[in-house]
C-alpha positions in Angstrom: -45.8 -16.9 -1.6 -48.2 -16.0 1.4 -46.5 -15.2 5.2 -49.0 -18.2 5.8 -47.9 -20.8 3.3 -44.2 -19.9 4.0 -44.3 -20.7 8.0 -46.4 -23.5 7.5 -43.4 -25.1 5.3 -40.4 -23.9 7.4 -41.3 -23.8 10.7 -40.7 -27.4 11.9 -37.0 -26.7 10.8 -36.9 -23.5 12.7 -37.9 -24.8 15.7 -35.1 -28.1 15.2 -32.5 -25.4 14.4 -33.8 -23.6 18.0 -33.1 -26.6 19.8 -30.4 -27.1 18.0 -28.5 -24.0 19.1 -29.9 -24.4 22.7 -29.2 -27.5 23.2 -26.2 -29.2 24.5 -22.8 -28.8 23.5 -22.6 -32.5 23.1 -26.2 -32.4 20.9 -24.7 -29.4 18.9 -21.5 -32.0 18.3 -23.2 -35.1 16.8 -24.6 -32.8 14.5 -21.5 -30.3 13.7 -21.1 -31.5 10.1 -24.3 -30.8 9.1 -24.7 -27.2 11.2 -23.5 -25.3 8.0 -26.2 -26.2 5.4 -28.6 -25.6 8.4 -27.1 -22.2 9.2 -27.6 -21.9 5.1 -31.0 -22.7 5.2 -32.0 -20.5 8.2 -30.1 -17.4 6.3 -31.9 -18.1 3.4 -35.3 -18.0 5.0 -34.4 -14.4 6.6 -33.7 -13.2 3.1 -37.3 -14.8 1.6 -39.0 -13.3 4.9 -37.2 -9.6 4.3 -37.7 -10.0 0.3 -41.5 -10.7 0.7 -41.9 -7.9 3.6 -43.5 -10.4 6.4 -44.1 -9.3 9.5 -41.8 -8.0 11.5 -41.8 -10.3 14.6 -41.0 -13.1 11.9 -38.2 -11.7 10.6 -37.0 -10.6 14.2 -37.5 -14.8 15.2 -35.4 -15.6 12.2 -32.5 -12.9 12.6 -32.0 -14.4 15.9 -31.7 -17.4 15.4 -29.3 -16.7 12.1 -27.2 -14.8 14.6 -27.2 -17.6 17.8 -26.3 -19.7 14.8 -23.4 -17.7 13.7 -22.0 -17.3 17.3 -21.9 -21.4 17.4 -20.7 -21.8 13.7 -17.0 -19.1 14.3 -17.2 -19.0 17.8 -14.5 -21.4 18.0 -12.4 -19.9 15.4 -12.9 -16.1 16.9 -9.6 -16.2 18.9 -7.2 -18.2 16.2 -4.5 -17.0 14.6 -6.3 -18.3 11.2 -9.3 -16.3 12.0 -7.4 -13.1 12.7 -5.5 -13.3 9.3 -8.9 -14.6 7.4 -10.5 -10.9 9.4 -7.2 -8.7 7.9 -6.9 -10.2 4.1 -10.9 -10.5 4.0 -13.0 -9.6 6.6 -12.8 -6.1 7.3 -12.1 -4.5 4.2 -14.9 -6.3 2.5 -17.3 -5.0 5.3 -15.7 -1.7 4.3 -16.8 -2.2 0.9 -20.1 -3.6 1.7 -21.2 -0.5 4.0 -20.0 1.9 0.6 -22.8 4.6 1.2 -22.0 5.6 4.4 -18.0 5.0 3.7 -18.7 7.7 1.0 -20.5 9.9 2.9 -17.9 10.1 6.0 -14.7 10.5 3.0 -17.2 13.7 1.5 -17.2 15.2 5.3 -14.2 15.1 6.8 -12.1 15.9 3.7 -14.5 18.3 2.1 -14.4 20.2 5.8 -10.5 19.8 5.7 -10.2 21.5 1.9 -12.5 24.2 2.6 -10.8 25.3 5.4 -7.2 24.9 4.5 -7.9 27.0 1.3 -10.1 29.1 3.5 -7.1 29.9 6.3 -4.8 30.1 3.3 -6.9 33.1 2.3 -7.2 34.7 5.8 -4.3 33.4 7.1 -5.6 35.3 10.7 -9.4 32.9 11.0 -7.0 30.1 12.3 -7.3 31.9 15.7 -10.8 32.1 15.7 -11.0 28.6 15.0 -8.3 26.9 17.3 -7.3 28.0 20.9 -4.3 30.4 20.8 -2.4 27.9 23.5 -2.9 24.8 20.7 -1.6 27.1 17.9 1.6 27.6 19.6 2.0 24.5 20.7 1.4 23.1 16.9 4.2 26.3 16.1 6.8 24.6 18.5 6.6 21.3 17.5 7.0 22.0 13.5 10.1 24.9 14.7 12.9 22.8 13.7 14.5 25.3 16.1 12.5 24.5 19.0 12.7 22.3 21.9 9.6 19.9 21.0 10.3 19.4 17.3 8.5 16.8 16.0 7.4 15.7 19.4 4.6 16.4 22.1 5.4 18.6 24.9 4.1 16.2 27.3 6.6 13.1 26.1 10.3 13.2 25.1 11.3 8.9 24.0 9.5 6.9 21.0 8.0 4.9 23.2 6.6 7.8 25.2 5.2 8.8 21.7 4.0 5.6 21.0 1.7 5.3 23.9 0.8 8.8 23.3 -0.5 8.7 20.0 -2.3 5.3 20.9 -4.5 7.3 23.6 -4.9 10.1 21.4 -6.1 8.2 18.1 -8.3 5.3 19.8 -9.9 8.3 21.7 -10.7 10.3 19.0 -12.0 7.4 16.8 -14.2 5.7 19.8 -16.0 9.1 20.0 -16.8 9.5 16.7 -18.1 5.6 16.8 -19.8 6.4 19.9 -21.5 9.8 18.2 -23.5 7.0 16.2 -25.5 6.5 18.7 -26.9 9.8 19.1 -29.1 9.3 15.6 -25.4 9.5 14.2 -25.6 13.4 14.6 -22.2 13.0 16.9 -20.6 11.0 14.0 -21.3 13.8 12.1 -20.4 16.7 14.9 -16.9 15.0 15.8 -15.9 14.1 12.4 -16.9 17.8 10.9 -14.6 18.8 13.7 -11.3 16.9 13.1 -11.9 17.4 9.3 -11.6 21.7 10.2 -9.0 21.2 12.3 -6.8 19.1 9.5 -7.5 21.8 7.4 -6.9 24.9 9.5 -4.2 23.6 11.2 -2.0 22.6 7.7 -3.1 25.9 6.7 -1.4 27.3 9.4 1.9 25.6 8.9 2.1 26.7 5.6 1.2 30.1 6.5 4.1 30.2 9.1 6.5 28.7 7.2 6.5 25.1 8.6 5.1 23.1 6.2 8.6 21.9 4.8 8.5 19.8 8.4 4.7 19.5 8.8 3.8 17.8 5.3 6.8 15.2 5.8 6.3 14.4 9.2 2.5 13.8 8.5 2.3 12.0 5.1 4.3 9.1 7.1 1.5 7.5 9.1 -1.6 9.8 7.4 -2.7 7.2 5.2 -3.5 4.9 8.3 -4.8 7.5 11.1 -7.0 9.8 8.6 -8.5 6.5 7.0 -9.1 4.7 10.3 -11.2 7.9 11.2 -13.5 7.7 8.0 -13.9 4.5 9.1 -14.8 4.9 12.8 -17.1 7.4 11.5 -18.4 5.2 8.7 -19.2 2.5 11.4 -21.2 5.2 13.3 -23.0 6.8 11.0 -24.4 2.7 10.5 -25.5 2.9 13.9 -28.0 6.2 13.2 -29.0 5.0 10.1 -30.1 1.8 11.3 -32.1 3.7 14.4 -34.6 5.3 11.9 -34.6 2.9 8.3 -35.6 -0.1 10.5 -36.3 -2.5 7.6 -38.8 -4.1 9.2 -37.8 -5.1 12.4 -38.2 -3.5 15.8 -35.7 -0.6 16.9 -33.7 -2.3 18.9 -32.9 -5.5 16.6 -32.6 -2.6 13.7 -29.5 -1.3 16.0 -28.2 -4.7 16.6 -27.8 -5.5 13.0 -26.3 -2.3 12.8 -23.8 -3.4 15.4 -22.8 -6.5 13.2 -22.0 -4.9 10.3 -20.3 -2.0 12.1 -18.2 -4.3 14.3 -15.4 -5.5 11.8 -15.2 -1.5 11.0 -14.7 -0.2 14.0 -12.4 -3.3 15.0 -10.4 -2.7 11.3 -10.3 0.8 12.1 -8.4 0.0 15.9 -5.7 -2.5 13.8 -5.0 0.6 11.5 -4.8 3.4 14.2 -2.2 1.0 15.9 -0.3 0.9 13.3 -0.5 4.7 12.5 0.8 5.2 16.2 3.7 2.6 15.2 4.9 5.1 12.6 4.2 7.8 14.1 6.4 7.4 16.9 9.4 5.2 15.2 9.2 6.3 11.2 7.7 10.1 10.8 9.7 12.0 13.7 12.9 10.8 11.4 13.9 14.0 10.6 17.5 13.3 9.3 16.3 10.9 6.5 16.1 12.7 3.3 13.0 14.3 2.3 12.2 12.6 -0.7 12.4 8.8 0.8 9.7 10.5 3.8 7.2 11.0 1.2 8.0 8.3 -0.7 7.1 6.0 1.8 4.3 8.1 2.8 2.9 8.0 -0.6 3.4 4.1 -0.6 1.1 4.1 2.4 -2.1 6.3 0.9 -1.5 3.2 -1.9 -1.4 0.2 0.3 -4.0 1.4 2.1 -6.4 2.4 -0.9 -5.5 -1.2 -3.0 -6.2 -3.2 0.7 -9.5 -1.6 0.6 -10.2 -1.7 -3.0 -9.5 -5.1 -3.8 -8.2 -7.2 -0.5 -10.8 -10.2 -0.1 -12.3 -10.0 -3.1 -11.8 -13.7 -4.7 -13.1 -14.9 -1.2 -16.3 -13.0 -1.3 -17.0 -14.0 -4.9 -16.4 -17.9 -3.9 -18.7 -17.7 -0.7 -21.4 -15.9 -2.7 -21.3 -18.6 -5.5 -21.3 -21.1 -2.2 -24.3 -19.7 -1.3 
């Protein structure tokens, strides 16, 4: 199939579909039950145009109008309560899945960093200081002392919900820099993630070292399986965003990056759900001291395996149907 033969065949449709979509909302409305096949159709002619390697203006024109069609086709479903659940049980962890290269290379960096360091610190139990400021070691000291003042808690809070808010502004900071890293060729993906990865590592290390690891491992392993995931995954979603800047595919930088932006999206927005809920049990379930040991880590355990089945196999029977749909 020739670039040539192709548009000569397709183009009267694209430019019905282009109306279409900027037309009137009362236009778009006579023709709503058909606006699916169409939106079919048009995705279908992106994939021949990519498949075939046409020009890249073409495929620009046609990933356009694929995307002003899908902002008409679930705009009005965006803010429902059906869309929300249909985004949790299928949305974003099949994006997760979709995006596996760069998922894998964010879980190799920021737990590879984390073991090297723990094992190295273990070994020389003194590096921690060259890695962490004094004034954050002793802070991390006084809240694992179970004889100290700010056990289990922050210095600068003292109620749960005090917490809660804390560790909401702490965890969506950290994870919208390391999504915002991407930008920068995804070198500041890389950077920030590197970093959090060494500190994990030196400061559990550390605990150990000092003696504190009896409160430090339960307290943690409560809400880890949340926060440390929804940290890959900011950093998955960013490391998308510098990929996209230099494999273009064919398409101008700039609509590269926006594609990027798509498929990054439901990541990043995933990754906000599962921070909030980290803060959730951060504040009201891990600082539980009095529980019994055993039913802390068994719950934290049950957490590292909702978390990895969800991402594993949540949305899977969906995606098969809507691929045999199309």
């Amino acid at each position: 199939m020739t670039q040539q033969s192709f548009v000569k065949r397709r183009e009267s449709f694209w430019n019905e579909f282009d109306a279409l979509v900027k037309g009137s909302k009362l236009k778009r409305s006579a023709n709503a039950a058909r606006f699916p096949r169409r939106y079919r159709e048009l995705t279908q002619d992106l994939n021949t145009a990519r498949a075939h390697g046409f020009d890249p203006s073409l495929i620009e024109r046609l990933n356009s109008l694929v995307q002003e069609g899908n902002q008409i086709l679930y705009s009005r479903r965006s803010w429902s309560l059906k869309a929300g659940a249909k985004f949790i049980l299928s949305g974003f962890p099949c994006a997760v899945r979709s995006q596996w290269r760069s998922l894998l290379a964010a879980l190799l960096l920021f737990y590879g960093m984390a073991v090297f360091f723990a094992v190295l610190n273990i070994r020389y139990p003194e590096m921690v200081f060259r890695i962490a400021a004094p004034d954050m070691v002793h802070s991390m000291e006084q809240m694992y002392d179970p004889q100290s003042l700010n056990f289990l808690k922050p210095r600068e809070v003292r109620h749960d919900a005090d917490m809660f808010g804390y560790y909401i502004y702490n965890n969506i900071s950290i994870a919208f820099c390391i999504f915002a890293g991407g930008i920068l060729f995804g070198i500041g993906s890389i950077f920030i993630l590197m970093i959090n990865g060494i500190t994990l590592g030196t400061i559990a290390a550390h605990m150990v070292n000092s003696g504190f690891g009896e409160t430090f491992f339960p307290f943690v392993i409560g809400h880890s399986s949340f926060e440390l995931t929804a940290i890959v995954l900011s950093a998955q979603a960013g490391l998308l965003l510098g990929f996209r800047f230099f494999v273009t595919k064919g398409l101008t930088r700039s609509a590269s990056l926006k594609c990027a932006g798509e498929s990054a999206l439901p990541i990043i927005a995933g990754a906000a759900v599962m921070l909030v809920i980290a803060a959730t049990v951060e504040a009201f379930w891990s600082s539980r001291h009095e529980l019994p040991i055993a039913i802390r880590y068994a719950a934290g355990a049950a957490g590292w395996v909702l978390v990895l089945c969800y991402l594993t196999f949540a949305g899977r029977s969906s995606s098969s149907k809507e691929m045999q749909l199309r």
